[in-house]
N, C-alpha and C positions, 0 to 999 in steps of 0.2 A: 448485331448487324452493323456493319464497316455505314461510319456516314459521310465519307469522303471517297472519289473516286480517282482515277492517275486520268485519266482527261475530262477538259471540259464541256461544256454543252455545245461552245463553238467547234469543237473537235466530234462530237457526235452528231449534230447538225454533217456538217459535211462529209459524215462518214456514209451519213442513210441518204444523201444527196448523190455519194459517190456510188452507191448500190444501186439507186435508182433515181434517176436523171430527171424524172418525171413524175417523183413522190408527191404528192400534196401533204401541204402545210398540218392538216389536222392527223393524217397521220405518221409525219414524224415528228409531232407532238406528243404522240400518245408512245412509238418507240422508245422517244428522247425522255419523257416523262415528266416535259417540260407544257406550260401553254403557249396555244397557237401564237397568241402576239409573241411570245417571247424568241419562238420560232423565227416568224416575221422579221422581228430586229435583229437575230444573228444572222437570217439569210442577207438584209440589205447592210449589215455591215461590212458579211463578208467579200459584198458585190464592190459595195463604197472603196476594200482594201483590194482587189481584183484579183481575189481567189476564186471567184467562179463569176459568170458571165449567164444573166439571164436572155430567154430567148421565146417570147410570147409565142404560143402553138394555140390559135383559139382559142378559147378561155382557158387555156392550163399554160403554165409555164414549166420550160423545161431550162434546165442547168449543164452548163460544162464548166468543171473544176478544174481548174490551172494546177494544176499538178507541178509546175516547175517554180511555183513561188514559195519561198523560203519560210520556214518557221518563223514569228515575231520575236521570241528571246533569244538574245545573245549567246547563249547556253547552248541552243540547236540550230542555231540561224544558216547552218554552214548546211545543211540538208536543205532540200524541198521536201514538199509536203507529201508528197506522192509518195513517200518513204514509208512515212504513217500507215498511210490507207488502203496500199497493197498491203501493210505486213499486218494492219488488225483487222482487213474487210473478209465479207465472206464473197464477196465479188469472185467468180471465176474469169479467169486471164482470158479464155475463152468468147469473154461476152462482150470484148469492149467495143470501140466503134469501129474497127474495120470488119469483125466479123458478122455483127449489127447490121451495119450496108450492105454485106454481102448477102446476108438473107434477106434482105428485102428488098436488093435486084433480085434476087433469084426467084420471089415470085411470083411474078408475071407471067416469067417464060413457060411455069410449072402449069399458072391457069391456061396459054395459048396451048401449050404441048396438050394438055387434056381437053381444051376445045376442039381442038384438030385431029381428036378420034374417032 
């Protein structure tokens, strides 16, 4: 069994961040195969370098990834990151934030419409 992988934890961190905006810590620990603290310190580092932007929801925190900040090595620096994470996520294009908002204006009008039967 291969004991090395082509990305790091910090790249897996923001991948299960970038699938799900809203993930808790203990389980992209258990994705990542990493522990929570160690979670912890690549989420606030990668806050500290501002690839992603936390955003306190009640007790859960939720995440938006800057997608237009640049890889750190010299080697890739000339892409953003957003390159990455569309090309290895299982993320469907489908679910991002505009069509997110639209389902969740959409229903109100759906509970009014079916109250007004």
């Amino acid at each position: 069994m291969a004991t090395w992988t082509f990305l790091t934890n910090h790249a897996h961190v923001l991948l299960c961040v970038w699938e799900d905006s809203e993930a808790r810590v203990r389980d992209i620990a258990m994705r990542v195969g990493i522990t929570e603290r160690a979670v912890q310190r690549i989420l606030q580092e990668l806050e500290s370098e501002q690839y992603l932007v936390r955003e306190r929801v009640g007790r859960r925190n939720r995440y938006r990834i800057r997608g237009d900040r640049p890889f750190r090595h010299p080697v890739e620096d000339h892409r953003p990151v957003s390159v990455l994470l569309e090309l290895v996520s299982t993320r469907k294009a489908t679910r991002g934030p505009r069509r997110a908002a639209a389902r969740r204006s959409a229903r109100p009008r759906a509970r009014r419409a079916r109250a007004g039967r």
